[in-house]
C-alpha positions as a Markdown table, in Angstrom:
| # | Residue | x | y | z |
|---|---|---|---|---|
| 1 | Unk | 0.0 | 0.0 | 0.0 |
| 2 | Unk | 2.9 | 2.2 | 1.2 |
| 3 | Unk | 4.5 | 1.3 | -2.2 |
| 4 | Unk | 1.1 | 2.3 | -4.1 |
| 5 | Unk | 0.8 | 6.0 | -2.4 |
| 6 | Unk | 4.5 | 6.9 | -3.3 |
| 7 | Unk | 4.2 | 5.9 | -6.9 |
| 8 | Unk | 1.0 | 8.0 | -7.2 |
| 9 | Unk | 2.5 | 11.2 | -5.6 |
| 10 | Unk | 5.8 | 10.2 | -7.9 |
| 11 | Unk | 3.2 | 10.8 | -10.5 |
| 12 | Unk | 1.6 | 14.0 | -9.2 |
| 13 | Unk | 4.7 | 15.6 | -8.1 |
| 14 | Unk | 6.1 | 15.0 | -12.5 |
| 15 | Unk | 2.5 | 16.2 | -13.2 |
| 16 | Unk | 2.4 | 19.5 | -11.2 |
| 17 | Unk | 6.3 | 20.2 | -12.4 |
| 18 | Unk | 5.5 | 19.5 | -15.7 |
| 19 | Unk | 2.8 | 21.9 | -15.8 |
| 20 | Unk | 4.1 | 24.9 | -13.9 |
| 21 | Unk | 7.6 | 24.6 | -16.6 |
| 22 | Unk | 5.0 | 24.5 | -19.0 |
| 23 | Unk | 3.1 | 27.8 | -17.7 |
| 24 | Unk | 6.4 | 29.4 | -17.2 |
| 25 | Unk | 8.5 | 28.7 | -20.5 |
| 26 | Unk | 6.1 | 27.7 | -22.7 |
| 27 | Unk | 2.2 | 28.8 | -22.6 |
| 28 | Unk | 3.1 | 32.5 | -21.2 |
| 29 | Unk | 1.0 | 34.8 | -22.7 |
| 30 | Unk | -0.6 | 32.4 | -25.4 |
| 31 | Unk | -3.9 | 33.0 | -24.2 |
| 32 | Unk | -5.5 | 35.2 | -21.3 |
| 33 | Unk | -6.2 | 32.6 | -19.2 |
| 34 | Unk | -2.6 | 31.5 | -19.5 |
| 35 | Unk | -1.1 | 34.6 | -19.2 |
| 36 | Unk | -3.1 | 34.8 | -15.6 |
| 37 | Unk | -1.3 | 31.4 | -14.6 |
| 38 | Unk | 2.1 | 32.8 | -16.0 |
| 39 | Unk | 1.6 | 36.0 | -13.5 |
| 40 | Unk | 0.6 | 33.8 | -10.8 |
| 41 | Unk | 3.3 | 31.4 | -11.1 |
| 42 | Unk | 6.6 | 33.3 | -11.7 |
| 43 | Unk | 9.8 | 31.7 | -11.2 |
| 44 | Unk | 10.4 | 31.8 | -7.3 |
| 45 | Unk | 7.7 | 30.7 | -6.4 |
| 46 | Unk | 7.8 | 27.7 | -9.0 |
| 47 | Unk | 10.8 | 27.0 | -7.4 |
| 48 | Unk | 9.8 | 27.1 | -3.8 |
| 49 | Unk | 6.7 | 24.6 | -5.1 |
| 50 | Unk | 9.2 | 21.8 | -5.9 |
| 51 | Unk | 11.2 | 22.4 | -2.6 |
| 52 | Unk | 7.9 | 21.8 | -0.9 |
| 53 | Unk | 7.3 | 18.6 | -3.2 |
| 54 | Unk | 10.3 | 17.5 | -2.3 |
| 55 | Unk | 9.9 | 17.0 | 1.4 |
| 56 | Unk | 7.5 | 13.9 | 0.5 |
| 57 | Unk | 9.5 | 12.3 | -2.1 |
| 58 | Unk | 11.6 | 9.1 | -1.5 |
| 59 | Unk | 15.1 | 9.6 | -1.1 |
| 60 | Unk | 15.8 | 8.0 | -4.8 |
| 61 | Unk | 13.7 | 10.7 | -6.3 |
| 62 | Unk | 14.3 | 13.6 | -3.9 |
| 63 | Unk | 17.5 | 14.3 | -5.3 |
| 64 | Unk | 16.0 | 15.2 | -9.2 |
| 65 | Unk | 13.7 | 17.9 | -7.9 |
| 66 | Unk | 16.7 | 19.7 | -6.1 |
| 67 | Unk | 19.0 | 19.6 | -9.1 |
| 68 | Unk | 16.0 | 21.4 | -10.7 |
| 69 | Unk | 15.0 | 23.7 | -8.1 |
| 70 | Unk | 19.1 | 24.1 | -8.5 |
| 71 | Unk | 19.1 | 25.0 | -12.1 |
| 72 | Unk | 16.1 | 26.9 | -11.7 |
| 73 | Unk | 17.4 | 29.4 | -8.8 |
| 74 | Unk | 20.7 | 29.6 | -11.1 |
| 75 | Unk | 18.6 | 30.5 | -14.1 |
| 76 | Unk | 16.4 | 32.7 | -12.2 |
| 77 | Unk | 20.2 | 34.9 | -10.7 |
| 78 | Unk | 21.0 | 34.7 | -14.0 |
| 79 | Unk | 18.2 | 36.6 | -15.1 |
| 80 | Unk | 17.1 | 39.1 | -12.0 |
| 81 | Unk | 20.0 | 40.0 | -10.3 |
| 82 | Unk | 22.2 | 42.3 | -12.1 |
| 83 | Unk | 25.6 | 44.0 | -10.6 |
| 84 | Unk | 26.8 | 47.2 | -11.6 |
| 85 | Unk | 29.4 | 49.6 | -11.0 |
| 86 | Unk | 28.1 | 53.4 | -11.0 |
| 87 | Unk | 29.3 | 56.4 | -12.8 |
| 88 | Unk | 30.4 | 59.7 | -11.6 |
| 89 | Unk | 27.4 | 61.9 | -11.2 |
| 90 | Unk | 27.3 | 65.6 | -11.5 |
| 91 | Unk | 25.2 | 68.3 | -10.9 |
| 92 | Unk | 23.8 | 68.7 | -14.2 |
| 93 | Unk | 22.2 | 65.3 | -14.2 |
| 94 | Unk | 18.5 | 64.4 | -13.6 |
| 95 | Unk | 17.5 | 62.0 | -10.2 |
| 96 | Unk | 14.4 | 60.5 | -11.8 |
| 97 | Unk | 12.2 | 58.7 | -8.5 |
| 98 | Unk | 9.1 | 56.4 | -9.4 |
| 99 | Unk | 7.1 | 54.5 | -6.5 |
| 100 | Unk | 3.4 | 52.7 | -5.7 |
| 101 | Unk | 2.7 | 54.4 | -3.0 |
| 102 | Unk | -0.6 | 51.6 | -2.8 |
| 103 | Unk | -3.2 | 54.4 | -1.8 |
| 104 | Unk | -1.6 | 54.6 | 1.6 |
| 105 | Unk | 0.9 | 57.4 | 1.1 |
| 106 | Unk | 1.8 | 61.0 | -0.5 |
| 107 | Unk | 4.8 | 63.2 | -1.9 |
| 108 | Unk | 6.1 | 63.8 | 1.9 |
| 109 | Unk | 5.7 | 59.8 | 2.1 |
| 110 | Unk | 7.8 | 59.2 | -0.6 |
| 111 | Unk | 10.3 | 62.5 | 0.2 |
| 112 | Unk | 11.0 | 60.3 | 3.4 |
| 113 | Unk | 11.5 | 57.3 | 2.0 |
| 114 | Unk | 13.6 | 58.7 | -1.0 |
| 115 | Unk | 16.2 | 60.2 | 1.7 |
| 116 | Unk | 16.0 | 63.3 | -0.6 |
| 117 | Unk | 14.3 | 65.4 | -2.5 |
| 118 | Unk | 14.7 | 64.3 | -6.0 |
| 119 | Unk | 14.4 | 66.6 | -9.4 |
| 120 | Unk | 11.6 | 64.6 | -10.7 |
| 121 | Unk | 9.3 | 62.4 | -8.7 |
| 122 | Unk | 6.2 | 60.3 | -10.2 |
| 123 | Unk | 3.9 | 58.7 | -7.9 |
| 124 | Unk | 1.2 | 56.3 | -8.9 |
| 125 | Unk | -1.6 | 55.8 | -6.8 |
| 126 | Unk | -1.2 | 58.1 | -4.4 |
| 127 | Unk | -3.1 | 58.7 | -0.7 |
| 128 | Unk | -5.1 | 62.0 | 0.0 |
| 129 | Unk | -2.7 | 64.8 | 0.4 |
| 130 | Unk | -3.3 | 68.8 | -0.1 |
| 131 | Unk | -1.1 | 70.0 | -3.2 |
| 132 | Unk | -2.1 | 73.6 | -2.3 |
| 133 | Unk | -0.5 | 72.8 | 1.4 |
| 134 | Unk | 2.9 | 71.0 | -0.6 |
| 135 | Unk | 2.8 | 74.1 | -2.8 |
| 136 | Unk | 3.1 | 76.5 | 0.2 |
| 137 | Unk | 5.5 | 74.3 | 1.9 |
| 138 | Unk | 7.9 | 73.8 | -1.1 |
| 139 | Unk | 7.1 | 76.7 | -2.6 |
| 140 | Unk | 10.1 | 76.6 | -5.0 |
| 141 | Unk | 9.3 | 73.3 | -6.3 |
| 142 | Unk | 6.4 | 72.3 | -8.9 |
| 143 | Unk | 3.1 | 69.8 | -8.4 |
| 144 | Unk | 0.6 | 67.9 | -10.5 |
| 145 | Unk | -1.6 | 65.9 | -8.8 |
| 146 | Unk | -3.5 | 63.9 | -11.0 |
| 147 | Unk | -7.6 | 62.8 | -10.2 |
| 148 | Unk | -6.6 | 59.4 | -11.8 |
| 149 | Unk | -4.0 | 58.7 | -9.3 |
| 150 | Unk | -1.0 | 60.0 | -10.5 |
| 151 | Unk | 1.4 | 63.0 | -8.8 |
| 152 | Unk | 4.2 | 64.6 | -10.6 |
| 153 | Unk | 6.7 | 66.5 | -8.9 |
| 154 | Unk | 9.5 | 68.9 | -10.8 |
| 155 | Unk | 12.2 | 71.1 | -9.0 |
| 156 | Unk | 11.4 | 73.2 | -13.0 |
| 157 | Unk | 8.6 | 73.7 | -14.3 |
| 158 | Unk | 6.1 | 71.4 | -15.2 |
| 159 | Unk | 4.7 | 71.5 | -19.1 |
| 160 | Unk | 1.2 | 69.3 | -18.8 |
| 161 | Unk | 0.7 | 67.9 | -21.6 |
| 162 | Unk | -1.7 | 64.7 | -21.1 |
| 163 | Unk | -3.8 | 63.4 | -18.7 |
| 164 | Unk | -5.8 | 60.4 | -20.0 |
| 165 | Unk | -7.4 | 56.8 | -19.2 |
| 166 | Unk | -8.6 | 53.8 | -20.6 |
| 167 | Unk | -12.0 | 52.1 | -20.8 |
| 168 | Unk | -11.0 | 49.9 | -18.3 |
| 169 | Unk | -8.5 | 52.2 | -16.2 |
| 170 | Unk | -5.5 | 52.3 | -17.2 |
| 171 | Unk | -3.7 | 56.0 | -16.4 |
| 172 | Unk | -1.4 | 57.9 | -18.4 |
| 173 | Unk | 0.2 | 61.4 | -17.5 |
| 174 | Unk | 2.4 | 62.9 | -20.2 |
| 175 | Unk | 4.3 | 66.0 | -19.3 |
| 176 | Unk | 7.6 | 68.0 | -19.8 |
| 177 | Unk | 10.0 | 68.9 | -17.6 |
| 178 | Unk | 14.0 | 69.6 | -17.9 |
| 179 | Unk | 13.6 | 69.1 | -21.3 |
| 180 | Unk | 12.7 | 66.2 | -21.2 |
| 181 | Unk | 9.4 | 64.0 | -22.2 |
| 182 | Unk | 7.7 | 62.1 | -19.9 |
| 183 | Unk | 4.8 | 59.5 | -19.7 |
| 184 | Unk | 3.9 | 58.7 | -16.0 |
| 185 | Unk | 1.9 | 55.1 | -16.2 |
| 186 | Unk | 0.0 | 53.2 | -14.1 |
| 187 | Unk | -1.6 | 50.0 | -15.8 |
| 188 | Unk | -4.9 | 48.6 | -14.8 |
| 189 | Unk | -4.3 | 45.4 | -12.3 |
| 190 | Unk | -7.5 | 44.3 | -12.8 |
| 191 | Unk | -7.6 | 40.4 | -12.9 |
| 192 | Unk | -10.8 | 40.7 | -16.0 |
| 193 | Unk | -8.9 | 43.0 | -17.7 |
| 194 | Unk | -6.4 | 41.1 | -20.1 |
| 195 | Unk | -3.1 | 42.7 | -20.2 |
| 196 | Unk | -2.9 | 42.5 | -23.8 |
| 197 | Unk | -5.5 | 45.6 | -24.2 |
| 198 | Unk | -3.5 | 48.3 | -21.4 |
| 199 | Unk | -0.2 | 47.5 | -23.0 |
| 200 | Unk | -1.4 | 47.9 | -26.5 |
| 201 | Unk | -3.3 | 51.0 | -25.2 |
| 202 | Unk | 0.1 | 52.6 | -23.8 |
| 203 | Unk | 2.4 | 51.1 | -26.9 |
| 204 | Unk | -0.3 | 53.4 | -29.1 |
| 205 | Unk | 0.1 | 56.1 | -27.3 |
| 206 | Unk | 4.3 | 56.8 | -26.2 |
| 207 | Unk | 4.9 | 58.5 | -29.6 |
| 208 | Unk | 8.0 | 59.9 | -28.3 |
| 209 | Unk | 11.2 | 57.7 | -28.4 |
| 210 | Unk | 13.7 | 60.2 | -28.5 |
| 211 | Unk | 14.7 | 62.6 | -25.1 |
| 212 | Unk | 11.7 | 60.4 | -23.1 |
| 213 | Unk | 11.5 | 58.8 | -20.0 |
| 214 | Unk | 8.5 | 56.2 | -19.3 |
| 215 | Unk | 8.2 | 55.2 | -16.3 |
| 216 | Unk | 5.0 | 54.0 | -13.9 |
| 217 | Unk | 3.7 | 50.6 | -12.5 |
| 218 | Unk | 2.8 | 48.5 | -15.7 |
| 219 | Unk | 1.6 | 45.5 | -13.9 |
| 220 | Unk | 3.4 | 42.8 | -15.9 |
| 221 | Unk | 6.6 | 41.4 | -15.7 |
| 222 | Unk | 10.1 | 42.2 | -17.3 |
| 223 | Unk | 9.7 | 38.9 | -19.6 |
| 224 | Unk | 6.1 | 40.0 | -21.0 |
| 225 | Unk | 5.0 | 39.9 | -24.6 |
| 226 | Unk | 3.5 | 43.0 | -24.2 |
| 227 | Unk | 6.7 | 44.8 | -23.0 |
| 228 | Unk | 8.7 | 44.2 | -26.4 |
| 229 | Unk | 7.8 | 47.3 | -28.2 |
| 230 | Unk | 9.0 | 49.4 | -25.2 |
| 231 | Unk | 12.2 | 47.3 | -25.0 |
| 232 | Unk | 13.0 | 48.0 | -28.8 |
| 233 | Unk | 13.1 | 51.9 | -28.0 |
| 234 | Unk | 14.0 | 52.0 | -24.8 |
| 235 | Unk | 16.3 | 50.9 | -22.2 |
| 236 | Unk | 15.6 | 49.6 | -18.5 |
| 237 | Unk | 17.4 | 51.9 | -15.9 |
| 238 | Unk | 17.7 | 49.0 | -13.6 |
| 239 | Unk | 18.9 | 46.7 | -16.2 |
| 240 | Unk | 21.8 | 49.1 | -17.2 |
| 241 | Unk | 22.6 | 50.7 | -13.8 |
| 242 | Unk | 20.6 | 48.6 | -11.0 |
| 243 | Unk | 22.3 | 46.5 | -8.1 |
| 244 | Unk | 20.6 | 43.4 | -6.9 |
| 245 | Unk | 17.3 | 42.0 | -7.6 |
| 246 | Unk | 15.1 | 43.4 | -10.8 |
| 247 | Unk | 11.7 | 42.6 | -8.9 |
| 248 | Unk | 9.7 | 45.3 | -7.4 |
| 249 | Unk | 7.3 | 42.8 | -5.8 |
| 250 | Unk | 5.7 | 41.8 | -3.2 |
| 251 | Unk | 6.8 | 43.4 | 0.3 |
| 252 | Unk | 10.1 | 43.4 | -0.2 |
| 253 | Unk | 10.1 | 39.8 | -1.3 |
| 254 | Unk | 11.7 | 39.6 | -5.1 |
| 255 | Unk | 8.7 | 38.0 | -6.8 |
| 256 | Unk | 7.8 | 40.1 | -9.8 |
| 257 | Unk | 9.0 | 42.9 | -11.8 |
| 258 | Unk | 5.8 | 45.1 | -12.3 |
| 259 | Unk | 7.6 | 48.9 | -11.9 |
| 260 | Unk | 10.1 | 50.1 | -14.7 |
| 261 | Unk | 11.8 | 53.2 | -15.3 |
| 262 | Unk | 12.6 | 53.3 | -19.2 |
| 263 | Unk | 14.8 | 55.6 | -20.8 |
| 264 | Unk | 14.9 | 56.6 | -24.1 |
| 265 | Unk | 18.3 | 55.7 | -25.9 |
| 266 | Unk | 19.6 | 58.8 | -26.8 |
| 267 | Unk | 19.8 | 59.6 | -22.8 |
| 268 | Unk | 22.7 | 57.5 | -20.2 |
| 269 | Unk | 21.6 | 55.8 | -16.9 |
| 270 | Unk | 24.7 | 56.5 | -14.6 |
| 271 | Unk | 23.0 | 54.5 | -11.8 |
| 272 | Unk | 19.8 | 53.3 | -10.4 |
| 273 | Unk | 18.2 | 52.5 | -7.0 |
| 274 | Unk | 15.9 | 49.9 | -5.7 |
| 275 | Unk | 14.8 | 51.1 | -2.3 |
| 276 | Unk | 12.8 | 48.3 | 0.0 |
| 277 | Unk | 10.1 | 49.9 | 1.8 |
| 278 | Unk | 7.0 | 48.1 | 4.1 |
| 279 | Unk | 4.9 | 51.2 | 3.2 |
| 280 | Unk | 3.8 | 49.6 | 0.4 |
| 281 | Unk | 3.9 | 46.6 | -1.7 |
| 282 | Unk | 6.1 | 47.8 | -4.5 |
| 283 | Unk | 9.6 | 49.0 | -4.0 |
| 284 | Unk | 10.8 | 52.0 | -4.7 |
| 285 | Unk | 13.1 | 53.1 | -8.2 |
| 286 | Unk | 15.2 | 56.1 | -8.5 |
| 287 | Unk | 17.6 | 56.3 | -11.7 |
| 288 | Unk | 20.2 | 59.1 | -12.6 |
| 289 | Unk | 19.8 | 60.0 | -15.9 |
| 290 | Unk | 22.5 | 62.2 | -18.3 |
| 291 | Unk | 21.4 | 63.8 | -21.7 |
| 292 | Unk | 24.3 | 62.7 | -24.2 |
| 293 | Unk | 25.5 | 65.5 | -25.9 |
C-alpha cells in the first residue's frame, strides 16, 4: 500500500512540475487565461513549489527535484539580479524617483523614503494629500496631482501635456519637464482585464522615443510579450545601472518585476536605486539619468 501511495505522488509531483515549466517557459502569454497562470506562477515561487514537493519524495527521487529547483534558482540569478558599478554623477544630471505608494501614502511619504528630495518624482496611486499645502511648503518646487492617481513633482517647471485613461482604467500622465518628455503610467491590475488591451493601449500612445523617460507601474513582468515594443526603444534603468534583484514585488520579497523606469536611448543611466520599503507593496526606483551630448 505504502509502495502504491509513493508511486502515485511520484506521478503527481512529475505532473504538477510538468505543468508549472509549461506555464512558465512555454504557454506565457498564449492566451488570457494563460497569461493569468504565467503572472501567478513566476519563477520563485515555481521553485519554492518543488522544494515543498520534495519533502514527501523518496530519497531516490528527492534528489532530481533539487537539481532542478538548482538549475532553476541559477537561471532565475542569471536573469534578475544584475551587478553594476556606478558612474560619476554631476550636478547637471537628472535623479528621476518612481514609487506605488498603494493608496496609503503621498509626496512627503515618498520625500522620506527617497532620503532626498529628488528633481523629478512620479507617484502612482497616491493617498489624499493637499497639493495647495505642498505648494506652500515647497514653494520653490512644482506639483501635478492627477484625479486618476498620479502625482508629478519637478524642482522646474512642469509642461502638462496629457492626462488620459482607458475604458477599463489604465492611467497615463504625459508632461515635460528639464527638457525632457515624460509619460507617468500606471496599468490597470484588474484580474478581468487582459493585459494585452492596457499594453497595447500605452504602446499606441508613447509616440516619443527620443529625449523620453517612461516610467510607472505597468503590472506585468520584465519577460512579457507585451513589453517588447518598449524594449525596442527603450532601455531599463535598472537593467543598465541597478544592483541586486530586478523585482519590485511583493513586500520586499523579489517575486515580480511590475515597476520600470525606461529611458529613451539617446539619454545614459549612470546609476539606479531599488529602495525596499514596508509602506507599500512595490519598491521604490530612482535612476540618474544624463542627456548625451
Amino acid at each position: 500500500m505504502l509502495k502504491i501511495i509513493r508511486t502515485l505522488y511520484l506521478l503527481v509531483n512529475s505532473v504538477i512540475i510538468i505543468a508549472l515549466l509549461s506555464i512558465h517557459f512555454v504557454l506565457k502569454e498564449s492566451s488570457y487565461q494563460n497569461s493569468l497562470l504565467f503572472y501567478t506562477f513566476p519563477l520563485p515561487v515555481i521553485i519554492a513549489i518543488v522544494l515543498c514537493l520534495t519533502i514527501f519524495l523518496s530519497k531516490t527521487f528527492r534528489k532530481y527535484n533539487l537539481l532542478l529547483a538548482g538549475a532553476l534558482l541559477l537561471f532565475w540569478l542569471g536573469r534578475s539580479f544584475k551587478i553594476h558599478i556606478p558612474e560619476e554623477i554631476n550636478e547637471s544630471d537628472i535623479e528621476v524617483v518612481f514609487w506605488n505608494a498603494s493608496h496609503e501614502r503621498n509626496l512627503e511619504d515618498a520625500f522620506d523614503i527617497s532620503g532626498n528630495i529628488p528633481d523629478v518624482f512620479v507617484l502612482v496611486e497616491h493617498g489624499k494629500y493637499s497639493v495647495d499645502r505642498l505648494q506652500l511648503k515647497y514653494s520653490d518646487y512644482y506639483f501635478y496631482k492627477s484625479i486618476n492617481g498620479i502625482s508629478v513633482f519637478s524642482k522646474l517647471p512642469i509642461e502638462l501635456i496629457d492626462d488620459i485613461s482607458s475604458n477599463y482604467g489604465t492611467n497615463i500622465v504625459k508632461f515635460e519637464t528639464y527638457n525632457i518628455n515624460f509619460y507617468a503610467v500606471d496599468v490597470s491590475g484588474s484580474m478581468d482585464v487582459p493585459r494585452e488591451w492596457e499594453l497595447t493601449f500605452v504602446n499606441e500612445y508613447v509616440e516619443q522615443k527620443t529625449q523620453t523617460i517612461l516610467l510607472g507601474d505597468f503590472n506585468v513582468p520584465f519577460e512579457s510579450k507585451f513589453l517588447d515594443s518598449i524594449k525596442n526603444n527603450f532601455n531599463h534603468a535598472f537593467n543598465e545601472k541597478g544592483n541586486g534583484f530586478r523585482e519590485t514585488w511583493f513586500w520586499n520579497i523579489p517575486l515580480l518585476s511590475l515597476d520600470y523606469i525606461w529611458v529613451s536611448k539617446d539619454l545614459k543611466v549612470l546609476k539606479t536605486k531599488k529602495i525596499g520599503t514596508f509602506k507599500s507593496d512595490h519598491n521604490m526606483l530612482k535612476t540618474v539619468i544624463k542627456k548625451i551630448e
